[in-house]
PyMOL Python script that loads the backbone (N, CA, C, O; Angstrom):
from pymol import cmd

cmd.read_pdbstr("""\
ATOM      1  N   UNK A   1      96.620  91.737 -23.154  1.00  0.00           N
ATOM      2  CA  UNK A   1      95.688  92.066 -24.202  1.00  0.00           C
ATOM      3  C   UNK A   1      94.462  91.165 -24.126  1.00  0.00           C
ATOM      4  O   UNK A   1      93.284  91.520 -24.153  1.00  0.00           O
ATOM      5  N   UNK A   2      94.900  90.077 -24.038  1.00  0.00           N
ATOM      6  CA  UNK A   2      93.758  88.809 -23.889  1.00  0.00           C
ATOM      7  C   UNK A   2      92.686  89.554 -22.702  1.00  0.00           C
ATOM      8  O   UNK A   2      91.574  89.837 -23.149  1.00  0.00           O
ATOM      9  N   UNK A   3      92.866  89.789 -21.665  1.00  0.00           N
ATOM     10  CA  UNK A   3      92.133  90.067 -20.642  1.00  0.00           C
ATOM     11  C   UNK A   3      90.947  91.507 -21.015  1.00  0.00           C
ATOM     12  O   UNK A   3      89.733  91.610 -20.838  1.00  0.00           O
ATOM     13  N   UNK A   4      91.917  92.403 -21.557  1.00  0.00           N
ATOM     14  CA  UNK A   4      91.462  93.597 -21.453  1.00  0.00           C
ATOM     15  C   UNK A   4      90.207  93.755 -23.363  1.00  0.00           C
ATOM     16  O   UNK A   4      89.086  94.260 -23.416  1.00  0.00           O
ATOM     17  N   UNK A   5      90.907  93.202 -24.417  1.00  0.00           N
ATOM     18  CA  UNK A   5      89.860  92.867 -24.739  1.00  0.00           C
ATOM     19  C   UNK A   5      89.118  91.572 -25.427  1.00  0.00           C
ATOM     20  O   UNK A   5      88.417  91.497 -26.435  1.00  0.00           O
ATOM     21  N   UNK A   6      89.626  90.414 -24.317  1.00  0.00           N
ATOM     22  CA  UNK A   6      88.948  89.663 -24.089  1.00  0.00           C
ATOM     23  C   UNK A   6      87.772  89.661 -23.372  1.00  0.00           C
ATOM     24  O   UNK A   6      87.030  88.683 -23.462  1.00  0.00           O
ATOM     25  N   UNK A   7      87.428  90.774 -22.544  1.00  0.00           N
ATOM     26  CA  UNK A   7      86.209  90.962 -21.614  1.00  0.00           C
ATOM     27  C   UNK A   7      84.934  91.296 -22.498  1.00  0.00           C
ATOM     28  O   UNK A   7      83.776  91.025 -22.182  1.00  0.00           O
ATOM     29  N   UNK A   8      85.392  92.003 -23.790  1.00  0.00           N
ATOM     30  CA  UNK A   8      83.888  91.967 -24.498  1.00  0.00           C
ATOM     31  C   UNK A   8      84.317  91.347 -25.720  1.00  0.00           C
ATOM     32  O   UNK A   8      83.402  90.804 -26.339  1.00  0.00           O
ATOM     33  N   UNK A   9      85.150  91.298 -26.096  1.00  0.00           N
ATOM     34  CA  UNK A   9      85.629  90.259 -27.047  1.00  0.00           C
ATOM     35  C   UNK A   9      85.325  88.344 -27.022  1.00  0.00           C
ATOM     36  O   UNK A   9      84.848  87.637 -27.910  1.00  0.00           O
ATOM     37  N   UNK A  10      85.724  88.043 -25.918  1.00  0.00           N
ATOM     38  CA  UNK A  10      85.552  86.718 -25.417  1.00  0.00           C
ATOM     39  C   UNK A  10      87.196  86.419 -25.159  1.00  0.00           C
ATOM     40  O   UNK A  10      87.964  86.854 -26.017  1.00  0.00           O
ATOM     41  N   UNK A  11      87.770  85.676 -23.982  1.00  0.00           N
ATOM     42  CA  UNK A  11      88.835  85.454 -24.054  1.00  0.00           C
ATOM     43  C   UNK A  11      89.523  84.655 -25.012  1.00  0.00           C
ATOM     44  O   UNK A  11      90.752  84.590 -25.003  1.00  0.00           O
ATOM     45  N   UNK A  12      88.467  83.735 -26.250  1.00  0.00           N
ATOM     46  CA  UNK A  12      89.608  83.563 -27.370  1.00  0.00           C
ATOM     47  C   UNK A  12      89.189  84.218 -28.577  1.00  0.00           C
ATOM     48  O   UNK A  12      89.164  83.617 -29.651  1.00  0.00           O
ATOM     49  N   UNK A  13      88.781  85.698 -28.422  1.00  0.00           N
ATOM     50  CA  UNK A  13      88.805  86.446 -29.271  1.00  0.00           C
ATOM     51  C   UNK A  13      87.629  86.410 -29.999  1.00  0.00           C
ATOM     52  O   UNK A  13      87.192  87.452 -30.487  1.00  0.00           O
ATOM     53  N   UNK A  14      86.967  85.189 -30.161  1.00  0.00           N
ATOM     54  CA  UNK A  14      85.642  84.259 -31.161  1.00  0.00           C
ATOM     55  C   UNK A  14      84.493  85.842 -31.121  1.00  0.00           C
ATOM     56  O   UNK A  14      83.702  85.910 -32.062  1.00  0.00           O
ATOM     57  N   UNK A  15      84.466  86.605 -30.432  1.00  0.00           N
ATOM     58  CA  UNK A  15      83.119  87.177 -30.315  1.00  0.00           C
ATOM     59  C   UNK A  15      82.471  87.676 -28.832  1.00  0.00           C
ATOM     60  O   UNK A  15      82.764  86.961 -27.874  1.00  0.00           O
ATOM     61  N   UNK A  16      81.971  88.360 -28.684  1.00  0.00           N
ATOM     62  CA  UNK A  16      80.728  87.857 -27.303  1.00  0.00           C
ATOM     63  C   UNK A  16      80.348  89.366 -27.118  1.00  0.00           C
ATOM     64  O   UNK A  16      80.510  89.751 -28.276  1.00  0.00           O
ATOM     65  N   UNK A  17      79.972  90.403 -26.455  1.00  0.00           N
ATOM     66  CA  UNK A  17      79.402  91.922 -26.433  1.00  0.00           C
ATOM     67  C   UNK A  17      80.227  92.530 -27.621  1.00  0.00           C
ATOM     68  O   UNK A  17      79.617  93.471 -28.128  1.00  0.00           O
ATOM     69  N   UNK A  18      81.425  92.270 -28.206  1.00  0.00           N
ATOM     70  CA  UNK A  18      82.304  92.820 -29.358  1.00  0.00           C
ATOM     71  C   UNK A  18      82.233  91.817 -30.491  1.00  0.00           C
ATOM     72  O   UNK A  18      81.897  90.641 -30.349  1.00  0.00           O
ATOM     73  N   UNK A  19      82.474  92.215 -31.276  1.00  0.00           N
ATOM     74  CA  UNK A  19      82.789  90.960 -32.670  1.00  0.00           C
ATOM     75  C   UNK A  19      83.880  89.847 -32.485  1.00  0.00           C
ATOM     76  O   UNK A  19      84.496  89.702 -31.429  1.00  0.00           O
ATOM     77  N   UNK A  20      84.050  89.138 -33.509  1.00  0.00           N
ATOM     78  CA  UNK A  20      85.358  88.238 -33.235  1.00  0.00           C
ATOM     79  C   UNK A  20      86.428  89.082 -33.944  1.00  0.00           C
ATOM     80  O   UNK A  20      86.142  89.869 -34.847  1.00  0.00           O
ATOM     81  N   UNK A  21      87.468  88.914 -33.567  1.00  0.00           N
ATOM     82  CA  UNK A  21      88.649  89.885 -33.972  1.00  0.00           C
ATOM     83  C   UNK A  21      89.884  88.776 -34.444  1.00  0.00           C
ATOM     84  O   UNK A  21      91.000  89.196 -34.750  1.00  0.00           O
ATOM     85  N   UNK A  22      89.682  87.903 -34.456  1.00  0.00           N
ATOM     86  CA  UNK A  22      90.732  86.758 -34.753  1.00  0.00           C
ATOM     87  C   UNK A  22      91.208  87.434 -36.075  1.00  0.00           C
ATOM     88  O   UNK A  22      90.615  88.418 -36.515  1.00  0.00           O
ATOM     89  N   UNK A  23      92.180  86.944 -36.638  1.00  0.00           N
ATOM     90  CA  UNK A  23      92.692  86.966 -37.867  1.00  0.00           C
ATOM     91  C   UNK A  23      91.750  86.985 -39.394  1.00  0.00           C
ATOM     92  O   UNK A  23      91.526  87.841 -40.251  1.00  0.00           O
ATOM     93  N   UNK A  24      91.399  85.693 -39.207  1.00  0.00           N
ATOM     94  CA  UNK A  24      90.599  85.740 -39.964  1.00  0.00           C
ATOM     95  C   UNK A  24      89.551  86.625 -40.629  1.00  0.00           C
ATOM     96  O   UNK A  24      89.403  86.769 -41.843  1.00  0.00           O
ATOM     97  N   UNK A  25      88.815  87.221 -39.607  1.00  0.00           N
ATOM     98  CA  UNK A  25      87.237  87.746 -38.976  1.00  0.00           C
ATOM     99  C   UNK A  25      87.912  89.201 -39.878  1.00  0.00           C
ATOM    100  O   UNK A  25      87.251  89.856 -40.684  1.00  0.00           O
ATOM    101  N   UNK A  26      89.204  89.449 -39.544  1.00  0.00           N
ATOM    102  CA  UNK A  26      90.029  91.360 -39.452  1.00  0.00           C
ATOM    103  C   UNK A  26      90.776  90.911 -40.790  1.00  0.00           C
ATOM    104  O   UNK A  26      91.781  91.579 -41.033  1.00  0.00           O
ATOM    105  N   UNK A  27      90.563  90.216 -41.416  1.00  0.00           N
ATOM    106  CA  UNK A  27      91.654  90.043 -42.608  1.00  0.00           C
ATOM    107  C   UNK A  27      91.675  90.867 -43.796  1.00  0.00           C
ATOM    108  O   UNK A  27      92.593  90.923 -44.613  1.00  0.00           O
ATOM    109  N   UNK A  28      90.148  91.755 -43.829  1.00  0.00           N
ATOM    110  CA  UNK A  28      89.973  92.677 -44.683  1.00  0.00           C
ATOM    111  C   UNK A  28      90.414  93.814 -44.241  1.00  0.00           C
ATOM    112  O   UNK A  28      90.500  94.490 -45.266  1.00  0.00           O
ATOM    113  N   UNK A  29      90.737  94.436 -43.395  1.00  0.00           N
ATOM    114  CA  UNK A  29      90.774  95.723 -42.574  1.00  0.00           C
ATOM    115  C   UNK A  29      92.564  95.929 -42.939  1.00  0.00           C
ATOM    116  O   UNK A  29      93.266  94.927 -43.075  1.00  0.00           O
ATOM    117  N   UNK A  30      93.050  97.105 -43.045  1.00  0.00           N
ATOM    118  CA  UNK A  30      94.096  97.577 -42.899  1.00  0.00           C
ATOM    119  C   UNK A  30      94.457  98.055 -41.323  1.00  0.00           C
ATOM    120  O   UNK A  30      93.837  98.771 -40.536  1.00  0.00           O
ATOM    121  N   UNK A  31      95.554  97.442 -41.233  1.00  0.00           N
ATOM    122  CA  UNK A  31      96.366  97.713 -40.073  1.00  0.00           C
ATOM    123  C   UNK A  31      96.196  99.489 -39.472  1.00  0.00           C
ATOM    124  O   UNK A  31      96.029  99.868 -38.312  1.00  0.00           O
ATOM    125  N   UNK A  32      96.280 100.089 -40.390  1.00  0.00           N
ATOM    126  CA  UNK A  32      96.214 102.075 -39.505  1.00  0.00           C
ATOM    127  C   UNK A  32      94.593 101.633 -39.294  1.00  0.00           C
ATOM    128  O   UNK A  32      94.339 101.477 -38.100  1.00  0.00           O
ATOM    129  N   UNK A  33      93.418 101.392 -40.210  1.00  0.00           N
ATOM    130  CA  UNK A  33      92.129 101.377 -39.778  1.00  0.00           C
ATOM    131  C   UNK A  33      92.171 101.011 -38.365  1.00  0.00           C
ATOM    132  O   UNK A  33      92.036 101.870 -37.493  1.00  0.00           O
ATOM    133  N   UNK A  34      92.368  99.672 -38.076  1.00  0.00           N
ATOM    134  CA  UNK A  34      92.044  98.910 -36.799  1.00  0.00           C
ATOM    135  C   UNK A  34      92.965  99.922 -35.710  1.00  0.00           C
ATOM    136  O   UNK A  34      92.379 100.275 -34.687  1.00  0.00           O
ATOM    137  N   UNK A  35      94.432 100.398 -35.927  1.00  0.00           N
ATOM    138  CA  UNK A  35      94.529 101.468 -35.292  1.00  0.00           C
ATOM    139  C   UNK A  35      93.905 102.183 -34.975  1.00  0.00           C
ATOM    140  O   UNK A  35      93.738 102.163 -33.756  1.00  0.00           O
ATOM    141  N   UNK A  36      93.161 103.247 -35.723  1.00  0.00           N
ATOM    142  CA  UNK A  36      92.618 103.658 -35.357  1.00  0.00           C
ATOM    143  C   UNK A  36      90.960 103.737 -34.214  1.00  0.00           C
ATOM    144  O   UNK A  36      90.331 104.503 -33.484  1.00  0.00           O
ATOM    145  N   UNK A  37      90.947 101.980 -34.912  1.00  0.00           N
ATOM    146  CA  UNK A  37      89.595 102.058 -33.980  1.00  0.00           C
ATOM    147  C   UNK A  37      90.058 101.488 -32.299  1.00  0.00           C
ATOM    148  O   UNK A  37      89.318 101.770 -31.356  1.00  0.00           O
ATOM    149  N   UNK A  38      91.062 100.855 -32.133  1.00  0.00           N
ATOM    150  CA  UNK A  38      91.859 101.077 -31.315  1.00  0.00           C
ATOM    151  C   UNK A  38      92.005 102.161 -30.022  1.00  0.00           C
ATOM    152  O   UNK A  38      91.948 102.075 -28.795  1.00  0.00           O
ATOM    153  N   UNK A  39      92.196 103.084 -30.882  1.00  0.00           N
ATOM    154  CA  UNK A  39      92.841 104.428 -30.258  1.00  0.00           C
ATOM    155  C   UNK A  39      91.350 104.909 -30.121  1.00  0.00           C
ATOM    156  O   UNK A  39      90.911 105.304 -29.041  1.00  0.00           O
ATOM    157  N   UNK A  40      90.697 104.866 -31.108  1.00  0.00           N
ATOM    158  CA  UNK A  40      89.458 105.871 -30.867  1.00  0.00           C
ATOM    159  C   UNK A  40      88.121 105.935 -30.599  1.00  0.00           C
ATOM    160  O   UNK A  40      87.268 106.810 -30.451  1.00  0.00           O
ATOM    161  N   UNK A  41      88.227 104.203 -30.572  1.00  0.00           N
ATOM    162  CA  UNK A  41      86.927 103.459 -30.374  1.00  0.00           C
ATOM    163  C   UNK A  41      86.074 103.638 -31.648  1.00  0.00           C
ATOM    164  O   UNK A  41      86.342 104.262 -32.675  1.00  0.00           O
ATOM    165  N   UNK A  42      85.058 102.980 -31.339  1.00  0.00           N
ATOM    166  CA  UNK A  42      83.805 103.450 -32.485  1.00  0.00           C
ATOM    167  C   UNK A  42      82.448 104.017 -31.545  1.00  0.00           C
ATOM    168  O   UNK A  42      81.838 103.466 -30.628  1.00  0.00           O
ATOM    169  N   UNK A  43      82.261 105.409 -32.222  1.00  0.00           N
ATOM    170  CA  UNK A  43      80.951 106.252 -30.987  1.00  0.00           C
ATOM    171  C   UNK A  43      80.153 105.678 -31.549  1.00  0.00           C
ATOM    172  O   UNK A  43      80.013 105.569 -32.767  1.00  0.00           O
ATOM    173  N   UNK A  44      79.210 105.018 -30.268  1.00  0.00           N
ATOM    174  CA  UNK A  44      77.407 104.628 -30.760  1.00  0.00           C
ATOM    175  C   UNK A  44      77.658 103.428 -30.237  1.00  0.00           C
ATOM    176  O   UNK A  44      76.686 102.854 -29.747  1.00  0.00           O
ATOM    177  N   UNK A  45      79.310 102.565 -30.183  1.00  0.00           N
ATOM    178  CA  UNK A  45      79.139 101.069 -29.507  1.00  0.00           C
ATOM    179  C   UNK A  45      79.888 100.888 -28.631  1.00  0.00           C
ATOM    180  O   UNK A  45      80.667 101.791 -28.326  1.00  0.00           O
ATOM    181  N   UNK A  46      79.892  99.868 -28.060  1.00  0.00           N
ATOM    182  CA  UNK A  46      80.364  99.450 -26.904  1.00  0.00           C
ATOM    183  C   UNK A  46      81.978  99.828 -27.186  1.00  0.00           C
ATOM    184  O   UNK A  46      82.623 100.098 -26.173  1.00  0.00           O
ATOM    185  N   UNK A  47      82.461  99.858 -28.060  1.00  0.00           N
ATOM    186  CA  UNK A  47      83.960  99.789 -28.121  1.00  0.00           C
ATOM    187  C   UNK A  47      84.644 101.089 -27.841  1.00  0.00           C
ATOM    188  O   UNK A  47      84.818 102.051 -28.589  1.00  0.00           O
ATOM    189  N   UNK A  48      85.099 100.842 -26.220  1.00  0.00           N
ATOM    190  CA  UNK A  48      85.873 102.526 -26.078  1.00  0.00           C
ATOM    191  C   UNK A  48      87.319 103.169 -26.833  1.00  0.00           C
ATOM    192  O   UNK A  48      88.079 102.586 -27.606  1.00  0.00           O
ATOM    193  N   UNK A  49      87.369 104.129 -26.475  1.00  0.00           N
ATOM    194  CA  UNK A  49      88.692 104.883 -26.987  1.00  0.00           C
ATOM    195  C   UNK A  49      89.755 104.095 -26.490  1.00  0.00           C
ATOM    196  O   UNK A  49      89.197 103.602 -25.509  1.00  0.00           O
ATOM    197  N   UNK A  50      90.701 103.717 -26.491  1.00  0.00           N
ATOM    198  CA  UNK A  50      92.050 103.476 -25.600  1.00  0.00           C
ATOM    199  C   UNK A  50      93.068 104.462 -25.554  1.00  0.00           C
ATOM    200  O   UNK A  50      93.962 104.439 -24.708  1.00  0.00           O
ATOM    201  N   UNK A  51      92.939 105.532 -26.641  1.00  0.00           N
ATOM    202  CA  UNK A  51      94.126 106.283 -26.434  1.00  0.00           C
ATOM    203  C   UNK A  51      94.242 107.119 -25.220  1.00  0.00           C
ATOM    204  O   UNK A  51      95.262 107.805 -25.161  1.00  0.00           O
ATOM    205  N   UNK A  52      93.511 107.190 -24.364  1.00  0.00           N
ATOM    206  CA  UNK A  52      94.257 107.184 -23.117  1.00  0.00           C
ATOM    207  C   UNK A  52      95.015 106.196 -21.940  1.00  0.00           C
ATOM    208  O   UNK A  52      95.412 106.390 -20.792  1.00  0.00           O
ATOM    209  N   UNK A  53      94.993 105.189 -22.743  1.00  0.00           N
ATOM    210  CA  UNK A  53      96.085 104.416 -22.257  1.00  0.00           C
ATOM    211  C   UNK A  53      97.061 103.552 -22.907  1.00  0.00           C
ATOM    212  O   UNK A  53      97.844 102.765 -22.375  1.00  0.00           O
ATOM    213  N   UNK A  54      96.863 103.868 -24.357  1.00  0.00           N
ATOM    214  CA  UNK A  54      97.613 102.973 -25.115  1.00  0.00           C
ATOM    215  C   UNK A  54      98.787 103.907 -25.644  1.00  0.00           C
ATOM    216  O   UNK A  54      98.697 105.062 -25.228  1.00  0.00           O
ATOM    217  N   UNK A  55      99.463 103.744 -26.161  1.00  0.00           N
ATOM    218  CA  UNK A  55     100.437 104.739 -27.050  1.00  0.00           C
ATOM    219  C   UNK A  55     100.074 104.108 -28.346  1.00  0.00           C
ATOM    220  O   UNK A  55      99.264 103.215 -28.594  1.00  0.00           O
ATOM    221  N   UNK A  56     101.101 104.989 -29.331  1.00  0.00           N
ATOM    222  CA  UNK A  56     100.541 104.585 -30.281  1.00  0.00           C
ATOM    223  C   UNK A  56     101.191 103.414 -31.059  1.00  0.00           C
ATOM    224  O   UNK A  56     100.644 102.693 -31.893  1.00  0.00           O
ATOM    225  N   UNK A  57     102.379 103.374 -30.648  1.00  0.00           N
ATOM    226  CA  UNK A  57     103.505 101.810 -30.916  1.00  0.00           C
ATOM    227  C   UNK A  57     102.402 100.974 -30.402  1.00  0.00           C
ATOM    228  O   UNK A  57     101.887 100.101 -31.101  1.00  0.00           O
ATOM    229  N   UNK A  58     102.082 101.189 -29.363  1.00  0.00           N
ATOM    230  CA  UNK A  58     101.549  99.779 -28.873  1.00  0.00           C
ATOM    231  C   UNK A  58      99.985  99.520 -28.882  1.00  0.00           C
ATOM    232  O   UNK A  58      99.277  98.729 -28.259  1.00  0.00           O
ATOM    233  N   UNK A  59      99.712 100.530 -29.868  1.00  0.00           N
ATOM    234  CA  UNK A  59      98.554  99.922 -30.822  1.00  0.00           C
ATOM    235  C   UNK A  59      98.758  99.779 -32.321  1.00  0.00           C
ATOM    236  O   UNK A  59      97.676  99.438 -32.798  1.00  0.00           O
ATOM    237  N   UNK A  60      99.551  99.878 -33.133  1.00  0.00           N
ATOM    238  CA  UNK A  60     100.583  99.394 -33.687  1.00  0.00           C
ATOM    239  C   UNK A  60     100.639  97.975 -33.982  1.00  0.00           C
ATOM    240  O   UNK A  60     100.293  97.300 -34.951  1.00  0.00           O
ATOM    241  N   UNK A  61     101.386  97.622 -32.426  1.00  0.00           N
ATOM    242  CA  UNK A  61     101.531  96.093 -32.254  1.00  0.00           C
ATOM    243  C   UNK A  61     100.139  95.795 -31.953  1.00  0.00           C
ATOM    244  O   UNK A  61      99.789  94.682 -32.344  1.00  0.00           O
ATOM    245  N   UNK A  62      99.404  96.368 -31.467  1.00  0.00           N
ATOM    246  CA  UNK A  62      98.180  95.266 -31.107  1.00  0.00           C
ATOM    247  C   UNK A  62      97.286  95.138 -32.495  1.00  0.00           C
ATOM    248  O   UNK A  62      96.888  93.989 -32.689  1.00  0.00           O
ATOM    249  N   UNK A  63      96.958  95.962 -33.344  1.00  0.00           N
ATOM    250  CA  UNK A  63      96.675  95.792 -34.505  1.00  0.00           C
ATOM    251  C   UNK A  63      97.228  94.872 -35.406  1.00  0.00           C
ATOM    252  O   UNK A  63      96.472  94.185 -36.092  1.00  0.00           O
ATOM    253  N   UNK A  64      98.948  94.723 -35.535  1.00  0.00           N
ATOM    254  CA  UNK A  64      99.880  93.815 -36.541  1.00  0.00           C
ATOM    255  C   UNK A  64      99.241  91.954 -35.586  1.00  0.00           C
ATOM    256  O   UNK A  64      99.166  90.876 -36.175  1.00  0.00           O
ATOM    257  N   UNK A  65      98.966  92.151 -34.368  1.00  0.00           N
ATOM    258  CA  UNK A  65      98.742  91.302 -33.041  1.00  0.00           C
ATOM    259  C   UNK A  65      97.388  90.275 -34.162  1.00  0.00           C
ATOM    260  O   UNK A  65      97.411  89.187 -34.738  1.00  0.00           O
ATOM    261  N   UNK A  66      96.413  91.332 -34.000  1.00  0.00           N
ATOM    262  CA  UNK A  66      95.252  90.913 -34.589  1.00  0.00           C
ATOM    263  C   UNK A  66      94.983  90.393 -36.194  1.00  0.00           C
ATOM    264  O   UNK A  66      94.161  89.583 -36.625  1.00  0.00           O
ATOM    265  N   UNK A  67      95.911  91.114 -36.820  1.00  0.00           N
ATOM    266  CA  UNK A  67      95.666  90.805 -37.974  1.00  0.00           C
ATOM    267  C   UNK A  67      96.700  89.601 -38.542  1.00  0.00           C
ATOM    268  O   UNK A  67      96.790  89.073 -39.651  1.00  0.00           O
ATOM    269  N   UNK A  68      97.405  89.412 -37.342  1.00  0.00           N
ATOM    270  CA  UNK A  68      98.727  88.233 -37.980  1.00  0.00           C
ATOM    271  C   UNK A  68      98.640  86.818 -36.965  1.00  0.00           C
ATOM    272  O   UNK A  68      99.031  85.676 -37.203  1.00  0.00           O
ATOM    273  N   UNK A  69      98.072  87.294 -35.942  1.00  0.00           N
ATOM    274  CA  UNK A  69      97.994  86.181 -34.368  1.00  0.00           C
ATOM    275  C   UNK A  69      99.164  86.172 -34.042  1.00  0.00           C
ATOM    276  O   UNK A  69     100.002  87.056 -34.222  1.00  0.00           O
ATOM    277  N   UNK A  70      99.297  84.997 -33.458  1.00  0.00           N
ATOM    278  CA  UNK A  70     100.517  84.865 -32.445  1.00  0.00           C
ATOM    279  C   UNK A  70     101.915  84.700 -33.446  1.00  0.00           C
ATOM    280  O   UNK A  70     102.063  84.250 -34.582  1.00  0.00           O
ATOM    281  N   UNK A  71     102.893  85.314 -32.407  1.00  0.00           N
ATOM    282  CA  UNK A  71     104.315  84.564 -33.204  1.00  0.00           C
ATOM    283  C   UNK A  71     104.421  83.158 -33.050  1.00  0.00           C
ATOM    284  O   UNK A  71     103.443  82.718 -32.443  1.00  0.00           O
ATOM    285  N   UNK A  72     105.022  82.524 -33.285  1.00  0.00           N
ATOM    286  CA  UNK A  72     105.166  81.330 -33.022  1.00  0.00           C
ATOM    287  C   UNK A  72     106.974  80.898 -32.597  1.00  0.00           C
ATOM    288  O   UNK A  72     107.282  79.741 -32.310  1.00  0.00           O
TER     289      UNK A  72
END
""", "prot")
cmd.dss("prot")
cmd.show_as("cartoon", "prot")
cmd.util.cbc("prot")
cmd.orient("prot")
C-alpha cells in the first residue's frame, strides 16, 4: 500500500501530488466515503479508480488502514 499510494501520496503518507491521508488529515471522512473514493477515484484529479484492481474487502481494509493506522 505504502508504495502504490505512497507515489503521489508521499511514502509517509504526509502529502505530495495527493493530500496527506494519515489518520489524522481522514478523521472526518467515513470509512464507505474513502471507499468509495478508493474504488472510484475522484474525476478532475489526479486520484485514479482502483476498482480494477482492488476488490472490495480490500478496500475495506485499506480505508479501516487509513483511518485507524497501523496495528500495533
Amino acid at each position: 500500500m505504502r508504495q502504490d499510494c505512497g507515489s503521489c501520496h508521499g511514502l509517509t503518507l504526509k502529502g505530495g501530488l495527493g493530500p496527506d491521508i494519515r489518520p489524522g488529515a481522514l478523521s472526518h471522512y467515513e470509512a464507505e466515503t474513502l471507499k468509495g473514493v478508493i474504488l472510484d477515484g475522484i474525476p478532475g484529479t489526479p486520484m485514479p479508480p482502483w476498482r480494477p484492481l482492488l476488490s472490495e474487502a480490500e478496500a475495506d481494509w485499506i480505508a479501516d488502514y487509513l483511518l485507524n493506522g497501523e496495528s500495533e
